[in-house]
C-alpha positions in Angstrom: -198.4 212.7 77.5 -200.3 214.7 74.7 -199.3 218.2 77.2 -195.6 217.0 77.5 -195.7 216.6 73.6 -197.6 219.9 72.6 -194.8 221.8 75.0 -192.0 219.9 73.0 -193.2 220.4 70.0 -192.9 224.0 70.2 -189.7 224.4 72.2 -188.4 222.6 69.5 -189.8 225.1 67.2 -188.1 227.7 68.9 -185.2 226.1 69.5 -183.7 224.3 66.7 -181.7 226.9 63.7 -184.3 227.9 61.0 -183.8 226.6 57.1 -180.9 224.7 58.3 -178.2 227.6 59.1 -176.3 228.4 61.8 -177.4 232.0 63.7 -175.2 234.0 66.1 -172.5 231.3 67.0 -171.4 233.2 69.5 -170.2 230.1 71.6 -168.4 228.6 68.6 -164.6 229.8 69.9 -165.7 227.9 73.7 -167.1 224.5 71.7 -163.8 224.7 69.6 -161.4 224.8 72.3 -163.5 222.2 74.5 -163.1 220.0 71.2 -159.5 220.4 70.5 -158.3 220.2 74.1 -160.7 218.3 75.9 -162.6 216.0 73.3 -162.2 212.2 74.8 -163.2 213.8 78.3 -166.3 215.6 77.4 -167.3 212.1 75.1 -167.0 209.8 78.9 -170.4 208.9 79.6 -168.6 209.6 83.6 -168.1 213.8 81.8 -171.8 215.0 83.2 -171.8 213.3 87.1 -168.3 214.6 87.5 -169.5 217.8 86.5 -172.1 217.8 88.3 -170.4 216.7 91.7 -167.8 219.0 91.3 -170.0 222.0 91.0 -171.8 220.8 94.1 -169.0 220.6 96.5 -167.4 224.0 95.2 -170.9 225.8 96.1 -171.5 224.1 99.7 -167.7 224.7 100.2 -168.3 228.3 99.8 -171.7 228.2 101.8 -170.3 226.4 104.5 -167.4 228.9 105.1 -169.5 231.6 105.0 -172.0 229.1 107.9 -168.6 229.0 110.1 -167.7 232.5 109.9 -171.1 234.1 110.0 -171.5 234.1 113.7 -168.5 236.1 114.1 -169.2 238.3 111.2 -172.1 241.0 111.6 -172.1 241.4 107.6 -172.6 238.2 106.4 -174.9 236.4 109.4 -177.3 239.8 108.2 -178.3 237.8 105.0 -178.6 234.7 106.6 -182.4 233.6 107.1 -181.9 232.3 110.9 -179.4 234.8 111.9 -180.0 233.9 115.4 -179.1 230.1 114.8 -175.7 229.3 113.6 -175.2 226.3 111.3 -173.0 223.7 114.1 -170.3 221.3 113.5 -172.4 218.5 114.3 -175.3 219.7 111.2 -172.0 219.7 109.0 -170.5 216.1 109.3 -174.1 214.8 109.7 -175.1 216.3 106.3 -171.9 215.7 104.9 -172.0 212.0 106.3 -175.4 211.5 104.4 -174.3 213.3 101.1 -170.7 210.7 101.1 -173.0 208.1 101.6 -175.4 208.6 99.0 -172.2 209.7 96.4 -170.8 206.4 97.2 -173.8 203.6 97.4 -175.7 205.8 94.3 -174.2 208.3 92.1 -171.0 206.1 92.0 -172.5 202.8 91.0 -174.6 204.5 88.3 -171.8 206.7 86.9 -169.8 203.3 86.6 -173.0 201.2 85.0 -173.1 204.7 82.6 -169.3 204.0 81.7 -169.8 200.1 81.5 -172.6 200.2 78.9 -173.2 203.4 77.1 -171.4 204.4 74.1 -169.1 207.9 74.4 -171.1 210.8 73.6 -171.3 212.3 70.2 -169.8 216.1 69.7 -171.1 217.7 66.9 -169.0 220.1 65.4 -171.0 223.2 65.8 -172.2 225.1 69.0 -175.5 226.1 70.1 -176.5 229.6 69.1 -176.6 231.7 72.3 -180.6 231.6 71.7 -180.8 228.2 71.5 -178.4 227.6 74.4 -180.5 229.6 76.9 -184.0 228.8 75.7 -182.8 225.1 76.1 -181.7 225.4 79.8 -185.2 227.1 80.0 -186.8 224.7 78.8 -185.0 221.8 80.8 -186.1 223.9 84.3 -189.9 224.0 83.0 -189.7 220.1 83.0 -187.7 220.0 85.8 -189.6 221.9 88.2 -193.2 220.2 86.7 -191.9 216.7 87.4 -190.5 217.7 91.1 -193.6 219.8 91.7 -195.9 216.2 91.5 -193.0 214.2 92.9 -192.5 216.5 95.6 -196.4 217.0 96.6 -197.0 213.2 96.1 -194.4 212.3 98.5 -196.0 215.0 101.4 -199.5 214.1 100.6 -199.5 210.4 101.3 -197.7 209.6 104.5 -196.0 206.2 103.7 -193.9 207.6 100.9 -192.9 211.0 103.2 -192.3 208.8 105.8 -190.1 205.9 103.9 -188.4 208.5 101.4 -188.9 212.4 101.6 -188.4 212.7 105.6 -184.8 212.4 105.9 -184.8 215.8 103.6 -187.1 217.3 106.4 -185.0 216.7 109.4 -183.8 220.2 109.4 -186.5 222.8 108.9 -183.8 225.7 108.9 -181.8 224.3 105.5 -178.2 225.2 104.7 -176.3 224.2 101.8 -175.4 220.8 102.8 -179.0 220.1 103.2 -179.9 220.2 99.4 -178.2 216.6 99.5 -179.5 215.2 102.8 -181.7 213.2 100.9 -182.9 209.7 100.5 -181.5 207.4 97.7 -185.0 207.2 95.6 -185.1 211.1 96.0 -181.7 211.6 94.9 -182.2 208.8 92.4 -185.5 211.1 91.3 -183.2 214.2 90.5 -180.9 212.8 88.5 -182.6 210.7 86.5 -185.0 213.8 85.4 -181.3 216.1 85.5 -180.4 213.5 82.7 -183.3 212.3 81.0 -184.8 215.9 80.1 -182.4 217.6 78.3 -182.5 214.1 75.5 -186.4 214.6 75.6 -186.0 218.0 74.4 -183.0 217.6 72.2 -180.4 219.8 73.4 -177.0 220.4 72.4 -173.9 219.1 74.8 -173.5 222.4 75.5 -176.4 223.2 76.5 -177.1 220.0 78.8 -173.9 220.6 80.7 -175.7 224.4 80.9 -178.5 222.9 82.6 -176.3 220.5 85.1 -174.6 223.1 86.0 -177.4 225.9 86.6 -179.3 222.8 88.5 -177.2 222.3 91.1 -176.6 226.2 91.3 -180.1 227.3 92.1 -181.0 224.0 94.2 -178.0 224.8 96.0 -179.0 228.4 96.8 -182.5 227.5 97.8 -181.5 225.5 100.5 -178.3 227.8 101.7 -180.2 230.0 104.1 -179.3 233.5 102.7 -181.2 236.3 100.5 -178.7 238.1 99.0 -178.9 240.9 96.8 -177.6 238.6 93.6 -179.9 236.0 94.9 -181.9 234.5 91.7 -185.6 235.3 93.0 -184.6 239.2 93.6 -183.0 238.7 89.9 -186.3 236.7 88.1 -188.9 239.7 88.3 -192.9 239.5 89.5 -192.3 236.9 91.9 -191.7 233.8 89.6 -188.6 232.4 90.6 -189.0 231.0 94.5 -185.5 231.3 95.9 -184.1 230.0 99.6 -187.1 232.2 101.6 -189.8 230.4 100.0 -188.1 227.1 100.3 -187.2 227.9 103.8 -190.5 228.4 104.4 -191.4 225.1 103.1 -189.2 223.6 105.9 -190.9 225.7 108.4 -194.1 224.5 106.6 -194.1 221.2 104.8 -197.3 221.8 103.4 -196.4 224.2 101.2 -194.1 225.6 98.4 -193.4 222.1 96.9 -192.2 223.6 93.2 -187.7 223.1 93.0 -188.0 226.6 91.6 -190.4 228.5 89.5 -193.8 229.8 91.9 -196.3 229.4 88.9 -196.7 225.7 89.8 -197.8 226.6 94.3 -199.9 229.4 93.0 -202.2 227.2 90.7 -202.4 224.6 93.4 -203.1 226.4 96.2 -200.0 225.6 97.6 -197.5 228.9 97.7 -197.2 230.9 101.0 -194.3 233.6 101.2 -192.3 234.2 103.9 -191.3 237.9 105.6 -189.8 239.4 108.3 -191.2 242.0 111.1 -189.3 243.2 113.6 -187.3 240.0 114.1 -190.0 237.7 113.6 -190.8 235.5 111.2 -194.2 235.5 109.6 -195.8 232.9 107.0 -198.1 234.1 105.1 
């Protein structure tokens, strides 16, 4: 508790506007539009999960087109990770079966509870400075990837909680998009709660916690689509601190290791990082 309060001491240091005056509001024109056009929409207490769902499906839509034409074209199945195992029909609906299921029995409920009981969100009238906006979706990844890191290496260390609640996540050990949501209801339960929760702990404009949302589902979505491309955020995030799909691939290939969401910091502290490479066709685990 004392840690988690030290850290947000001093992102809040950093992150809130110094004597009291607005710096560099370069998002002002975006947050004036978003409030003139779309104000009662972005106040719904339903605004972030729809958000959130929507960007999902959009980025496993892509993913999955590029799954069913990859076998048939040379340029993209050369960025996938398995090129030499196509993503099937069958992995689709029963991932997708999973991931409806879930949306219905757990994301819906709780959006509705959210729209029963809590009050619309305040929109304060000014934006987040560019600064502040970035630093803050930082900041919200530190947490994030922290509280996944224990949760995740928790749920692999003692056997009745992998068993009753992390396995379902593992029943592929070659992920694709639709995997990043193949999850049990207490882990998807987890994410959200922590997706919602952190950027209140740290304070963080609207703005900037729709930011986060939105770059959440993004990178978790790439880490389990089974490509490295060139834009790909690990080749983008230099000395090796960003993890990215082949590290998390390789934690499918090895569940006892690379348990961060994200960042590497975390798996090289604990003893728990391994890196995965290619050799002549092979795959290696180092």
């Amino acid at each position: 508790i004392g840690s988690f309060h030290s850290f947000r001491t001093f992102f809040l240091s950093w992150y809130n506007v110094t004597d009291g005056q607005p710096r560099d509001l370069v998002l002002q024109p975006v947050w004036d539009y978003l409030h003139q056009n779309h104000h009662d929409l972005l106040r719904s207490p339903l605004f972030p999960v729809v958000l959130s769902v929507t960007t999902y499906f959009l980025l496993v839509g892509v993913y999955t087109t590029l799954d069913l034409l990859a076998p048939t074209w040379p340029r993209i199945n050369h960025y996938r990770l398995h090129p030499d195992k196509p993503v099937t029909w069958p992995n689709i609906w029963n991932t997708l079966g999973v991931t409806i299921y879930n949306h219905l029995f757990f994301i819906f409920p709780a959006a509705v509870a959210q729209w029963l009981w809590r009050p619309p969100t305040p929109l304060p009238p000014e934006a987040p400075t560019l600064w502040s906006f970035f630093l803050g979706i930082l900041g919200c990844m530190v947490v994030f990837d922290f509280q996944y890191y224990l949760w995740h290496l928790l749920h692999h260390r003692v056997p009745w909680l992998y068993r009753t609640f992390h396995a379902v996540h593992h029943q592929y050990n070659q992920p694709f998009s639709l995997v990043t949501q193949h999850l049990s209801g207490w882990e998807l339960f987890c994410v959200g709660f922590w997706a919602t929760v952190d950027p209140i702990l740290l304070q963080c404009h609207s703005l900037t916690t729709w930011g986060f949302m939105v770059f959440n589902v993004y990178v978790s979505t790439e880490d389990h689509c089974g490509y490295d491309f060139p834009w790909a955020t690990h080749k983008l995030v230099p000395f090796g601190l960003w993890g990215g799909a082949p590290k998390h691939d390789a934690h499918h290939q090895r569940p006892g290791t690379n348990f961060a969401p994200f960042f590497s910091h975390w798996d090289q502290l604990g003893g728990t990082h391994t890196q995965r490479k290619r050799c002549e066709g092979l795959l290696f685990l180092l």
